[in-house]
SERO-4910 file (N, C-alpha, C, O; in steps of 0.05 Angstrom, whole numbers):
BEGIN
 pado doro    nc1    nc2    nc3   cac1   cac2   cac3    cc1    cc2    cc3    oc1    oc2    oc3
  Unk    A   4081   4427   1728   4079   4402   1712   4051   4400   1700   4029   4404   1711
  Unk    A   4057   4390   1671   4019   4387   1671   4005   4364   1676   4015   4342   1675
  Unk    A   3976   4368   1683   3966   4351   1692   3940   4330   1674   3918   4335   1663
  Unk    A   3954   4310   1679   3929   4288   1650   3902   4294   1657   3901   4284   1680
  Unk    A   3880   4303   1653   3855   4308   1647   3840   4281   1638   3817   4280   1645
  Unk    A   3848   4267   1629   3840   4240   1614   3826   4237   1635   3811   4220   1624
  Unk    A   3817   4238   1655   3802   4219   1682   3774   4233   1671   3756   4216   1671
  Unk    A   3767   4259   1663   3748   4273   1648   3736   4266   1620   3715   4275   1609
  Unk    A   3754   4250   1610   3742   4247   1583   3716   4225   1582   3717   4204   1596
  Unk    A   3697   4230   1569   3677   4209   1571   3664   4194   1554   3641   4186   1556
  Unk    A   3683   4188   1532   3684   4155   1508   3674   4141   1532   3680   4136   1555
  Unk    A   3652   4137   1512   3633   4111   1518   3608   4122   1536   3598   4104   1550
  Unk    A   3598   4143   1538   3576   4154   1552   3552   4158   1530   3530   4164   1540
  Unk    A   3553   4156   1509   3532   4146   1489   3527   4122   1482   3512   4118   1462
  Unk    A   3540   4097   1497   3532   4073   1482   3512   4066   1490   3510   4074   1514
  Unk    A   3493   4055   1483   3463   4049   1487   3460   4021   1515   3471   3999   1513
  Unk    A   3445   4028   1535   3437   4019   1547   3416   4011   1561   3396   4023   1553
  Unk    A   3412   3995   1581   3381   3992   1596   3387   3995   1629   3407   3985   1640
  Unk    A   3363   4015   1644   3369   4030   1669   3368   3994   1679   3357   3973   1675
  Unk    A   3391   4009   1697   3405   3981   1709   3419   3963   1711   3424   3946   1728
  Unk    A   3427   3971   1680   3448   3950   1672   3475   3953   1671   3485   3974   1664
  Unk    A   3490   3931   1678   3523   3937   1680   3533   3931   1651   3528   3910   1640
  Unk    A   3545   3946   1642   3561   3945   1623   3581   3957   1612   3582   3981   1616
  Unk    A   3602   3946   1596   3632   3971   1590   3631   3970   1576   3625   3952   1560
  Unk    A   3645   4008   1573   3641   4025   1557   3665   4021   1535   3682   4003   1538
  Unk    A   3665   4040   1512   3688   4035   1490   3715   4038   1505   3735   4029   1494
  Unk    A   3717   4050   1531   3735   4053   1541   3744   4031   1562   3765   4035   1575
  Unk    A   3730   4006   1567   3731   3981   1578   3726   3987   1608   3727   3970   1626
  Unk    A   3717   4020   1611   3708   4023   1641   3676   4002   1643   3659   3994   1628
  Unk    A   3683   4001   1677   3652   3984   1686   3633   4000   1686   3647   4019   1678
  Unk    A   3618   4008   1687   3590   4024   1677   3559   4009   1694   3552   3985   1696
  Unk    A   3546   4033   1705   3526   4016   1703   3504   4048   1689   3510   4071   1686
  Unk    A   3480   4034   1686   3455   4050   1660   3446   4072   1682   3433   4068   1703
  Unk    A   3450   4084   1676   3407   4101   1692   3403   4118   1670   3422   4130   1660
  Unk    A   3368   4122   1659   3364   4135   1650   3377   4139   1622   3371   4159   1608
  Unk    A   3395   4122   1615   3407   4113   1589   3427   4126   1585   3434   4131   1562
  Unk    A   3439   4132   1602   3470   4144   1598   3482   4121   1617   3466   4108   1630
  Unk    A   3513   4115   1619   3528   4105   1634   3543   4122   1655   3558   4140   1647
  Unk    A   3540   4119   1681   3546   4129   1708   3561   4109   1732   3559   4084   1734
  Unk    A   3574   4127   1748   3596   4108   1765   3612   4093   1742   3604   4069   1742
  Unk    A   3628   4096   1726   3643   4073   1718   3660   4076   1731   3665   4096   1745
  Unk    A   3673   4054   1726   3702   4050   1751   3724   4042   1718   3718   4029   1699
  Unk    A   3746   4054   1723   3768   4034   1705   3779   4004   1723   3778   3996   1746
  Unk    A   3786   3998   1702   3793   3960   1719   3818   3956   1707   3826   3957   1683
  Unk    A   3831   3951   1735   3866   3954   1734   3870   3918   1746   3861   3907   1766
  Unk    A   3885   3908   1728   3883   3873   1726   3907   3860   1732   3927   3875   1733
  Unk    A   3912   3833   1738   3933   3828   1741   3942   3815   1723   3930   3794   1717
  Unk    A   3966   3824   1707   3981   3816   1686   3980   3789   1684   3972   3784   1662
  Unk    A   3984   3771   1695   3987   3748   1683   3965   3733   1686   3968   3708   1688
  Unk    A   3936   3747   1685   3909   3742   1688   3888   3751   1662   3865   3745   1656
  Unk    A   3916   3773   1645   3901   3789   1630   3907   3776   1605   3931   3770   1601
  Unk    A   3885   3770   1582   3890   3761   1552   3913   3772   1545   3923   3792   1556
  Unk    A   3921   3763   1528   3951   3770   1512   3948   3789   1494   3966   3799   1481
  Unk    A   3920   3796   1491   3915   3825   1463   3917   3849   1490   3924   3871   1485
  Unk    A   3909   3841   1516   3912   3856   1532   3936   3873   1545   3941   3896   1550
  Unk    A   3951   3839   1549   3971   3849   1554   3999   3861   1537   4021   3872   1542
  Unk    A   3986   3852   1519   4002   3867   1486   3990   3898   1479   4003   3915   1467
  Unk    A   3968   3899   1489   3962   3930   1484   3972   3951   1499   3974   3975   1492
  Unk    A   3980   3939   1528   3995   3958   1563   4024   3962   1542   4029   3985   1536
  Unk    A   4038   3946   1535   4061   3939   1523   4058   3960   1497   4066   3983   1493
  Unk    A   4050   3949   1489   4055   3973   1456   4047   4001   1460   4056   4019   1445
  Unk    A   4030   4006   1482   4025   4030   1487   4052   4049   1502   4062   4071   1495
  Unk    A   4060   4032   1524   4078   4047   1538   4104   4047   1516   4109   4070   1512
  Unk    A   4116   4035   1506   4136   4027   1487   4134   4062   1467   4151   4079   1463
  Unk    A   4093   4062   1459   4093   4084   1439   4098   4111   1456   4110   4130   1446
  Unk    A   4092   4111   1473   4094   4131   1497   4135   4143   1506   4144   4165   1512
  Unk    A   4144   4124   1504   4179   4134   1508   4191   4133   1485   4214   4140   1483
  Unk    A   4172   4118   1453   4191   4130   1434   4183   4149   1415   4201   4158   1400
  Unk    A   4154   4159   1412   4135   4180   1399   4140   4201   1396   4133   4215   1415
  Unk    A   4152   4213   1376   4159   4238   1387   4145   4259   1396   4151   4277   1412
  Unk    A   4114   4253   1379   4090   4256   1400   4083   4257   1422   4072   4278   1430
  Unk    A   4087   4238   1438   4090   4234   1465   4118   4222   1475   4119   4202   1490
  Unk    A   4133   4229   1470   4158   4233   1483   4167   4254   1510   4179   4251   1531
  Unk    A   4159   4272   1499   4166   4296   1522   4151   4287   1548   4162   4291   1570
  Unk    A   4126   4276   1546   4112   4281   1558   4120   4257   1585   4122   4257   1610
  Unk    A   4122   4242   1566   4132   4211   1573   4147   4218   1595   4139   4215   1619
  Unk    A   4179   4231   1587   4207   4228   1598   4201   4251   1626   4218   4254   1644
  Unk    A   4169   4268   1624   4178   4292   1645   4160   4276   1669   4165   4280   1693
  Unk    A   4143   4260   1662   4134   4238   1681   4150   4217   1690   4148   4213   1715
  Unk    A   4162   4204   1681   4182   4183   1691   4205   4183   1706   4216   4165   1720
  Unk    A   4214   4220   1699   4229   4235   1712   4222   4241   1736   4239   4244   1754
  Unk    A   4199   4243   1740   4186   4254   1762   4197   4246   1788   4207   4262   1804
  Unk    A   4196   4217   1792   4201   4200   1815   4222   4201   1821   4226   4199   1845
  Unk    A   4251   4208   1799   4274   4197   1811   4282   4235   1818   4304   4239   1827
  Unk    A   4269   4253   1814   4273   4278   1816   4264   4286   1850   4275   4305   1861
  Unk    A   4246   4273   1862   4242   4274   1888   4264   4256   1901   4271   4233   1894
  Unk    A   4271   4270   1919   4291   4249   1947   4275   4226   1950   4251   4223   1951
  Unk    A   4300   4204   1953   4286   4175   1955   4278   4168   1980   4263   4149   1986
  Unk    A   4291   4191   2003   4282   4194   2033   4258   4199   2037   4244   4189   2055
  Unk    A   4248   4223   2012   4217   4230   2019   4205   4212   2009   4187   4204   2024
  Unk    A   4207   4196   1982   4186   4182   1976   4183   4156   1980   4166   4142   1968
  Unk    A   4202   4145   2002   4214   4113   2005   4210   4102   2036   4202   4080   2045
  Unk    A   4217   4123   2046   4232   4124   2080   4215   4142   2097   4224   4145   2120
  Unk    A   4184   4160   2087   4167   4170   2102   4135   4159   2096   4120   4160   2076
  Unk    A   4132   4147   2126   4105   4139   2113   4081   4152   2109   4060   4142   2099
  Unk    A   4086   4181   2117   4068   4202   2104   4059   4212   2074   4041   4225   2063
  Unk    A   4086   4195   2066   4088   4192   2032   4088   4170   2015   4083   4172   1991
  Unk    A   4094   4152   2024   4099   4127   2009   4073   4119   1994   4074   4114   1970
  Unk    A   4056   4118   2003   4034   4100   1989   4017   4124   1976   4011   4121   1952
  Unk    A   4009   4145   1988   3989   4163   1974   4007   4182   1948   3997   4194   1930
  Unk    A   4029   4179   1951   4047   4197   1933   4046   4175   1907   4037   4185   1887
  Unk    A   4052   4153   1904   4051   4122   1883   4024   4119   1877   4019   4107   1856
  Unk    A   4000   4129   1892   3980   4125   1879   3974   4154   1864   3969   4155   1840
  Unk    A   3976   4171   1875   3977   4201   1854   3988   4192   1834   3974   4192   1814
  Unk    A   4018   4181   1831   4030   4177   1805   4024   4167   1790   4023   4176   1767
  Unk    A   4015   4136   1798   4000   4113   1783   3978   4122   1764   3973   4113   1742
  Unk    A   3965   4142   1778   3942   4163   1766   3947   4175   1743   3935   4175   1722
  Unk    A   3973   4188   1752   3980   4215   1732   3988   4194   1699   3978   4198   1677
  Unk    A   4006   4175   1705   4004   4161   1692   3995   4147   1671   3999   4147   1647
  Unk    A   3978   4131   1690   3950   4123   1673   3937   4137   1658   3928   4132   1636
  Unk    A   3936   4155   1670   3914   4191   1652   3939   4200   1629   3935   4217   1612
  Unk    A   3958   4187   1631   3973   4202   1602   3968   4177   1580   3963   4181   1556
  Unk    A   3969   4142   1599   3975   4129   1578   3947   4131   1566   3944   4123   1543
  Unk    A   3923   4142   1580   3901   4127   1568   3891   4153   1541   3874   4152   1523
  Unk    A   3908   4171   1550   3907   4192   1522   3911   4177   1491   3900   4185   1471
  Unk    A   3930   4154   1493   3945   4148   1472   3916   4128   1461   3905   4127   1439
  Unk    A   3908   4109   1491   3888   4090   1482   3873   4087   1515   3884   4082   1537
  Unk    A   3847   4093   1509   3832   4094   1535   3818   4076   1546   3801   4074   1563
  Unk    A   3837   4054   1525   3830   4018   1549   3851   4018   1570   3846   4011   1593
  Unk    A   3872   4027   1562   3893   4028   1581   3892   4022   1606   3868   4027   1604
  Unk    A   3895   4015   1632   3898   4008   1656   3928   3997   1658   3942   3985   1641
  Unk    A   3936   4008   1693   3958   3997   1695   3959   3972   1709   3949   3971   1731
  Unk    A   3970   3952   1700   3974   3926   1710   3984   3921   1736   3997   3939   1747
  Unk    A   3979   3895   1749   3991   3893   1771   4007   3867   1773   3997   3849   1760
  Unk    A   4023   3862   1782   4028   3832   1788   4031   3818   1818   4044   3828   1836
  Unk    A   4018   3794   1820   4010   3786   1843   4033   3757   1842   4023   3735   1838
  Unk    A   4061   3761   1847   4068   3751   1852   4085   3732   1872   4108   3725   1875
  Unk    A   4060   3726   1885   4059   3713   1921   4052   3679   1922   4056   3661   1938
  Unk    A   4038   3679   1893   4028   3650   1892   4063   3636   1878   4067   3612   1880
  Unk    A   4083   3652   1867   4104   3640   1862   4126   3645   1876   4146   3633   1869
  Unk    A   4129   3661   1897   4150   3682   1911   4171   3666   1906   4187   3680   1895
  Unk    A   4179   3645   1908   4210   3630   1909   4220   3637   1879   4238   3653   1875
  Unk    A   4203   3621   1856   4206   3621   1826   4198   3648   1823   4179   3648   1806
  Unk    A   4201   3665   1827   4193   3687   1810   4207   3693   1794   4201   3716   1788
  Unk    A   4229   3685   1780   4236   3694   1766   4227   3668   1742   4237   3670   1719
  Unk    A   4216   3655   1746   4192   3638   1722   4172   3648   1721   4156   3628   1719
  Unk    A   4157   3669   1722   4137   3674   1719   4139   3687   1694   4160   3696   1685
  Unk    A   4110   3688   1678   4103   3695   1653   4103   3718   1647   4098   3728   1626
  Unk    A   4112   3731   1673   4115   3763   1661   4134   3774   1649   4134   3796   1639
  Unk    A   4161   3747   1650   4187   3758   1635   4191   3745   1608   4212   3743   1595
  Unk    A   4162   3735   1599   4169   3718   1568   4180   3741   1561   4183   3763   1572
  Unk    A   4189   3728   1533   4210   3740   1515   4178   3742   1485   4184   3742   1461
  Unk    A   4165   3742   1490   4137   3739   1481   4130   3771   1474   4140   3788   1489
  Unk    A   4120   3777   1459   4098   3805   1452   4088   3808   1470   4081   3831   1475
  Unk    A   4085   3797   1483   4054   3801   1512   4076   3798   1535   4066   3790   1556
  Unk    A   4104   3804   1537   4119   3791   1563   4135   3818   1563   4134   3836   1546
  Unk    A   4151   3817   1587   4163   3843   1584   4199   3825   1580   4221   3834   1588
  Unk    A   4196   3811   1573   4229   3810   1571   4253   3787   1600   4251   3781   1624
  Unk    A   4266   3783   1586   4278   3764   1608   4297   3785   1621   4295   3810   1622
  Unk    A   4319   3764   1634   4336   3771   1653   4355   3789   1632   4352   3791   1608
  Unk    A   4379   3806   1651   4398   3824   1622   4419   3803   1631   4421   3787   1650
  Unk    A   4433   3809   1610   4461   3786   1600   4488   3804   1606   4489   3829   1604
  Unk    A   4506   3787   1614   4529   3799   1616   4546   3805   1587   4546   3787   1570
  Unk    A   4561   3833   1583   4577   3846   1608   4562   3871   1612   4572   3885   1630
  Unk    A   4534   3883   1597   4526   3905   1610   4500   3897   1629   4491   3913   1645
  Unk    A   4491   3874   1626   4457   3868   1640   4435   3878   1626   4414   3885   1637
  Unk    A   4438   3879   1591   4419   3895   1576   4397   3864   1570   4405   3841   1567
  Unk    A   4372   3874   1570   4352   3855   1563   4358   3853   1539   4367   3873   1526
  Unk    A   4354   3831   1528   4357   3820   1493   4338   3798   1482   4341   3781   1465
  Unk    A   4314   3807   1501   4301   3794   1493   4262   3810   1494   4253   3826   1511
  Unk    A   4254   3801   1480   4231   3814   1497   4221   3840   1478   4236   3850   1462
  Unk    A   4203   3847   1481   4190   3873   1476   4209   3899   1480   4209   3921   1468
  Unk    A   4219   3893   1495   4243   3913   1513   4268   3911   1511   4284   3919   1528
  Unk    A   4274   3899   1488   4308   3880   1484   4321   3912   1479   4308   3933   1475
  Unk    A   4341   3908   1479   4365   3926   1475   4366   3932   1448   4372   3912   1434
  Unk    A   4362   3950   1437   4358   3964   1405   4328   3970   1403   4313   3981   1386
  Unk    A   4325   3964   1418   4280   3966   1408   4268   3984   1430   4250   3999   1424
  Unk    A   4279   3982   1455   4267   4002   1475   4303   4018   1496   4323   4006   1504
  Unk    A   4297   4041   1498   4322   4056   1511   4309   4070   1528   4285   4074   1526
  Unk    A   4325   4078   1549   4318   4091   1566   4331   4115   1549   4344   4115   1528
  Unk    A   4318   4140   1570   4324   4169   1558   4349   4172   1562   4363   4158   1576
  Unk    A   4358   4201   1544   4381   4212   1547   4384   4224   1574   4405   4223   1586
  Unk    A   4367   4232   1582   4362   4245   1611   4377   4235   1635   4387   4249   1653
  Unk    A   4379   4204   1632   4384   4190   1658   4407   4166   1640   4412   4142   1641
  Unk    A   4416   4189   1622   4441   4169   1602   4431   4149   1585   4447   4131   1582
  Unk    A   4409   4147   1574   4413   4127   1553   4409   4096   1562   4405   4085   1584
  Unk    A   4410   4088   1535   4416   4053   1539   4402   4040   1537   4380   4046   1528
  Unk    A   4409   4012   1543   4386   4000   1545   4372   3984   1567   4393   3976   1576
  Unk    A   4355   3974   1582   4341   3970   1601   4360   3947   1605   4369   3930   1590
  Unk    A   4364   3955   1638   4380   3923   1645   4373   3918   1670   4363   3934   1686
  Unk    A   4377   3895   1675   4368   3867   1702   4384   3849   1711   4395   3833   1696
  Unk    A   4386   3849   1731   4407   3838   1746   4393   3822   1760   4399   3825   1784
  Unk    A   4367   3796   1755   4365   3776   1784   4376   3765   1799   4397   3754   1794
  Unk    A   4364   3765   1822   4373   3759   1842   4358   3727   1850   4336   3721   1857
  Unk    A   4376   3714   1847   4359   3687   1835   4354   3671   1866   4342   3650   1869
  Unk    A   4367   3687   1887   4369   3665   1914   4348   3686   1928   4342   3683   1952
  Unk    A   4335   3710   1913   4318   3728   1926   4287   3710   1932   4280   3697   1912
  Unk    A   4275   3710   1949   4249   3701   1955   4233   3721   1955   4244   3739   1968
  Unk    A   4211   3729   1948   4193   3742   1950   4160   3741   1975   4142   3725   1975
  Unk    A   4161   3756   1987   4130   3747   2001   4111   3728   1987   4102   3737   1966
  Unk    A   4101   3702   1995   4089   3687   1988   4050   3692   2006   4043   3708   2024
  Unk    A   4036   3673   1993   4009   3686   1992   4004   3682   2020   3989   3700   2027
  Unk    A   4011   3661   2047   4017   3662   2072   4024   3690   2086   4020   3697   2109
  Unk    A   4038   3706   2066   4055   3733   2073   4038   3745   2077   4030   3755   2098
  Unk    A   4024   3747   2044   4010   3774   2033   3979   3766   2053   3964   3786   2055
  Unk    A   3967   3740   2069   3946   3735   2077   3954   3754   2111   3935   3766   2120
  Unk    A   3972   3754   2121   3981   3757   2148   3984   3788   2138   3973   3804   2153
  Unk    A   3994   3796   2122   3997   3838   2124   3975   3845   2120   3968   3866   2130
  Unk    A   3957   3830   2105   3921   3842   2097   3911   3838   2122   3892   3854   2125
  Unk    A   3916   3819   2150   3901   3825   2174   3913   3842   2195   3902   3850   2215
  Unk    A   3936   3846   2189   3949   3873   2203   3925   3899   2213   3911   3908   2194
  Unk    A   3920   3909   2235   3899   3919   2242   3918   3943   2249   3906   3965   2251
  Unk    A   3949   3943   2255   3956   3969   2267   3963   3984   2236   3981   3973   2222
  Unk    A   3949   4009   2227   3970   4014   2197   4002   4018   2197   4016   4015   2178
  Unk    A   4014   4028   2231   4047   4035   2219   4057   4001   2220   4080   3996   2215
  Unk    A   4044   3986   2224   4054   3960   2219   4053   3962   2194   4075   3964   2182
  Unk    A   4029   3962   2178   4020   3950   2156   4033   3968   2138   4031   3959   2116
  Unk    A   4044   3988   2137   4044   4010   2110   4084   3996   2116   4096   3989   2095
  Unk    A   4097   3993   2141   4130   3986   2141   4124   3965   2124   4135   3966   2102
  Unk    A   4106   3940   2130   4111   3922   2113   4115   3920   2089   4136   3913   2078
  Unk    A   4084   3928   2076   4077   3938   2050   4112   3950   2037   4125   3941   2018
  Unk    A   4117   3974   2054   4140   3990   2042   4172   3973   2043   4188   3977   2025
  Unk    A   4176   3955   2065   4201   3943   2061   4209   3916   2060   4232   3906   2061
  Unk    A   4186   3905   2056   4180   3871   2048   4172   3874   2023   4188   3865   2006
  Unk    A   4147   3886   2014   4144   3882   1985   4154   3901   1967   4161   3890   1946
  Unk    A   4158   3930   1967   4161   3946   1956   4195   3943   1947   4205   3942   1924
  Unk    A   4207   3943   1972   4244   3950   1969   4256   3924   1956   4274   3925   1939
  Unk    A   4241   3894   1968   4253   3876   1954   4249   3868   1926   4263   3854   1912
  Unk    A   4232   3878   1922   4221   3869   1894   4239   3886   1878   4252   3873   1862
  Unk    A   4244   3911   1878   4270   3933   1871   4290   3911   1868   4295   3899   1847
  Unk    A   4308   3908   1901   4321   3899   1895   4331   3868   1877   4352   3861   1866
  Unk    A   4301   3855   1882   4310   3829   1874   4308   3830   1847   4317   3811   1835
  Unk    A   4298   3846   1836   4303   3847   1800   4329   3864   1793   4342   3865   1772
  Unk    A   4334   3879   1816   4359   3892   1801   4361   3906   1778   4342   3916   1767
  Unk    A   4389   3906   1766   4394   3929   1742   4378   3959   1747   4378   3973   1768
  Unk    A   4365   3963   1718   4351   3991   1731   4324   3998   1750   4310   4018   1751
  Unk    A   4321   3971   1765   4299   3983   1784   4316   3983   1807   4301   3993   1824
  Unk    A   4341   3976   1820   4353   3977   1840   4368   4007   1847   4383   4014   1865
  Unk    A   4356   4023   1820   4368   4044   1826   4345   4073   1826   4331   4081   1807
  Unk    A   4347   4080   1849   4323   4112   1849   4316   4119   1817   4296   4118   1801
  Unk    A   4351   4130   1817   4344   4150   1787   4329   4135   1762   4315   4146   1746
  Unk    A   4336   4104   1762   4322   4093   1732   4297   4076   1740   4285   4064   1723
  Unk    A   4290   4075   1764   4268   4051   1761   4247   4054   1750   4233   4037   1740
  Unk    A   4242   4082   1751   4212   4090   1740   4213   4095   1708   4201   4114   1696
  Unk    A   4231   4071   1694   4235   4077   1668   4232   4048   1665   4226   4042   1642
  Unk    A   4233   4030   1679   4239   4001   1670   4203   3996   1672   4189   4009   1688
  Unk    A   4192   3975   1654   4155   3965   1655   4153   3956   1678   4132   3962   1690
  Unk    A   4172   3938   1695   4162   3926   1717   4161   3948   1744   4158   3941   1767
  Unk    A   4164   3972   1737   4159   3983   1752   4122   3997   1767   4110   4006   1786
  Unk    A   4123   3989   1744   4090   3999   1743   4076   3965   1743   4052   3960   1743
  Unk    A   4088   3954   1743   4064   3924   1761   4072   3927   1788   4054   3923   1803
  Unk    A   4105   3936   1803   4102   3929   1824   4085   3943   1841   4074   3933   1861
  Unk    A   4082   3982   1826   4067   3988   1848   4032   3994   1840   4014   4007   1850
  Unk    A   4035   3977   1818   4000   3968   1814   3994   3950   1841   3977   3956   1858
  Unk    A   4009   3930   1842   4013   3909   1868   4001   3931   1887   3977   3935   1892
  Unk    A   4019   3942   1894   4026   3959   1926   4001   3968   1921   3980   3960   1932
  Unk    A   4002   3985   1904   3971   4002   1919   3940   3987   1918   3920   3995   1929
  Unk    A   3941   3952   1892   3921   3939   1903   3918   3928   1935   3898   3920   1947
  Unk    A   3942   3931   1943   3943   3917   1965   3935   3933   1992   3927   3925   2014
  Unk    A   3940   3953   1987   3929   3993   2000   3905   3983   1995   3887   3982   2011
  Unk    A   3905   3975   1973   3864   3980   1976   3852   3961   1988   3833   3967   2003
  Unk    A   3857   3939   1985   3847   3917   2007   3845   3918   2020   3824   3911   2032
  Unk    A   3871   3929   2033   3869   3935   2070   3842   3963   2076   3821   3961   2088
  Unk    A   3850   3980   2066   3825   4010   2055   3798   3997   2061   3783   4009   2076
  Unk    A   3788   3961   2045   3768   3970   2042   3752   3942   2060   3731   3931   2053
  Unk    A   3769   3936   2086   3761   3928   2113   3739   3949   2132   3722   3944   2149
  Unk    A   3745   3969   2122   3724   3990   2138   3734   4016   2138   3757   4023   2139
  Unk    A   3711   4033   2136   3719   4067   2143   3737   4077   2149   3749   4095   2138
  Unk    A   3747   4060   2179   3762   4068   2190   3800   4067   2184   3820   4079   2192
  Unk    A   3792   4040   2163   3813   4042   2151   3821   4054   2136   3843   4063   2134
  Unk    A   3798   4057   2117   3799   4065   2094   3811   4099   2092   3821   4111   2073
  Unk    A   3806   4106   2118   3812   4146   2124   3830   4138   2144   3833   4160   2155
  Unk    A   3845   4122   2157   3867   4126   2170   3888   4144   2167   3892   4150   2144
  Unk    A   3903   4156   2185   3925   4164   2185   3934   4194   2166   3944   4212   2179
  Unk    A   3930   4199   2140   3934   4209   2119   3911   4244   2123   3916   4268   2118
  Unk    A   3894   4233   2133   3870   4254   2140   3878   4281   2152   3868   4304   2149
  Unk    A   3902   4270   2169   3913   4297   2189   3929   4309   2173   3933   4334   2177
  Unk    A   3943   4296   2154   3976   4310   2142   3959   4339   2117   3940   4335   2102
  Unk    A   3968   4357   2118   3963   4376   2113   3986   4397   2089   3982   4421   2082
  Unk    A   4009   4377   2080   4019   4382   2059   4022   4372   2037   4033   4350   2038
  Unk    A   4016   4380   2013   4014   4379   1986   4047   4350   1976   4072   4351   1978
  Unk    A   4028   4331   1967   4049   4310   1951   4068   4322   1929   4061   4334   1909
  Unk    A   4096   4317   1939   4116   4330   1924   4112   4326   1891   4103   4305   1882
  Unk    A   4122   4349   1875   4113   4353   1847   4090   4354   1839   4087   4348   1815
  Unk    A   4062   4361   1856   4037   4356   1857   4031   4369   1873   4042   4370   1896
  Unk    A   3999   4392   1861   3986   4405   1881   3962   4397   1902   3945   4410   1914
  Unk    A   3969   4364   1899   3944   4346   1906   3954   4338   1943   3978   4337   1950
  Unk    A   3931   4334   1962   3938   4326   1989   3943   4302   1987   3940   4291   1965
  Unk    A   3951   4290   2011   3951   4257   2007   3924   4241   2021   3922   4216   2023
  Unk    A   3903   4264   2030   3879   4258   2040   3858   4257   2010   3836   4246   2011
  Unk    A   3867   4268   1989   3855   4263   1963   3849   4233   1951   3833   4225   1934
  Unk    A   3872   4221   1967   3868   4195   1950   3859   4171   1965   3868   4149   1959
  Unk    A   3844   4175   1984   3845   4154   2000   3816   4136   2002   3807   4121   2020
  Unk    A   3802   4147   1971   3772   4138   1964   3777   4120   1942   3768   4132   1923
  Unk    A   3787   4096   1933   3783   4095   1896   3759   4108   1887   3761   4126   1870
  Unk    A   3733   4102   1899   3716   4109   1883   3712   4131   1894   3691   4135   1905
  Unk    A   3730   4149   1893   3730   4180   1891   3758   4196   1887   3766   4210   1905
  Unk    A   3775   4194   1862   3785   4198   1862   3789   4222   1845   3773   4221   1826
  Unk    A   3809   4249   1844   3812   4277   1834   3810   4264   1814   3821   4242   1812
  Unk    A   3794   4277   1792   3779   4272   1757   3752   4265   1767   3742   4285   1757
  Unk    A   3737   4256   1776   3730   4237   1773   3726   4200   1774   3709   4182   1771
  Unk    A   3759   4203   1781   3759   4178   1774   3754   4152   1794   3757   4154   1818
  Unk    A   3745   4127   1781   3740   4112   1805   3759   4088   1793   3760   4083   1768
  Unk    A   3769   4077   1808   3792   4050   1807   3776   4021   1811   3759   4023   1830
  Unk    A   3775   3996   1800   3772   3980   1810   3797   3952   1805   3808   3942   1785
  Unk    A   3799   3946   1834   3826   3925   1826   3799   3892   1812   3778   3884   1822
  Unk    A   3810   3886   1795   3801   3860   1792   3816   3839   1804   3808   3816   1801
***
């Protein structure tokens, strides 16, 4: 498979600066000066319904250009493919894989969308402060900046939204169509009580089951349509806030101490499926394969 290089590119390492100073680059990475170049930047990955609307209109038009370009089409469909091409046992149901395998992806990802535009970051959504209403939250306007409401009967196709049915399809690959949603309107979501009690979790096989079958599986299921299913989820947008979520929430816990931060992952000694990368590779943001350093805002 090939691999995005984008974590190497370095727009914005000529913009003029003063040693010491923080500032971002054309690429909206954080930056700080020495010696008048920009060093350590981190990219800053935000939470969607935190982020301006040119913002969150730019995640949106980008990915949209990314599955219908014929430009970047191929490239698009052999990444999105990726996920539902591994067993959902290995990448769902082992905790040797779950979290370091989603953050490789998240990566690979990012490094394709930010080819297209290298403000790019993938979004997250933090929705704990609404867990009951979630399905009122601003992330399903029917808005330029929203990804779309609930799908309508008799197929569950969105018809609204950035993502409505005629304007965005899933590939031929996994049949076509158009993106559909099935809420689950009596579903509750982990609320910020939840998400406060798994961040003090001190044992990790506690903390990574939770992470994986409180927030990860329900959020699948409680949106339904095509994220309730292996083969299409990694085609629908909200797939990439939920596990922006998950792995900000990996990093929180990560960055209580050393010890967390290298838990567990350090010993395993086989290569993340579809990827020649360990799962001890990823367990730095600010050291991640490229170069790259992550910062959740």
């Amino acid at each position: 498979m090939k691999v995005y290089l984008i974590s190497t590119f370095l727009a914005g390492i000529n913009v003029p600066c003063k040693d010491r100073e923080s500032i971002t680059d054309q690429c909206e990475r954080k930056c700080r000066c020495k010696d008048g170049d920009l060093v350590t930047c981190y990219r800053v990955r935000k939470e969607f319904t935190a982020m301006s609307l040119t913002e969150r209109r730019r995640f949106i038009d980008v990915l949209k250009l990314a599955a219908a370009s014929p430009r970047y089409r191929s490239d698009y469909e052999i990444l999105t493919t990726l996920h539902s091409r591994v067993p959902s046992k290995f990448l769902h149901h082992m905790p040797q894989i779950f979290l370091p395998w989603h953050r490789w992806y998240l990566l690979e990802f990012e490094n394709f969308l930010r080819q297209i535009d290298c403000r790019v970051t993938i979004p997250y959504w933090n929705w704990s402060s609404i867990s009951v209403h979630w399905t009122q939250g601003s992330v399903w306007s029917p808005a330029p900046y929203g990804l779309g409401g609930n799908g309508v009967l008799p197929a569950r196709c969105v018809i609204d939204g950035p993502f409505r049915k005629n304007e965005f399809r899933l590939p031929w690959c996994v049949g076509g169509g158009c993106l559909k949603r099935d809420f689950n309107y009596s579903c509750s979501l982990p609320n910020l009580e939840d998400t406060c009690n798994l961040l003090m979790l001190e044992n990790f096989t506690m903390f990574e089951k939770a992470i994986r079958e409180q927030y990860h599986t329900k959020f699948h299921d409680c949106v339904g349509g095509n994220m309730a299913h292996h083969a299409t989820a990694s085609f629908t947008p909200e797939f990439w806030l939920l596990h922006g979520f998950i792995d900000k929430l990996w990093t929180a816990w990560q960055r209580k101490s050393l010890a967390h931060q290298f838990e567990f992952y350090t010993n395993i000694r086989f290569t993340l499926p579809g990827s020649d990368k360990f799962p001890w590779e990823f367990l730095d943001q600010d050291s991640l394969p490229g170069g790259v350093r992550i910062l959740y805002e």
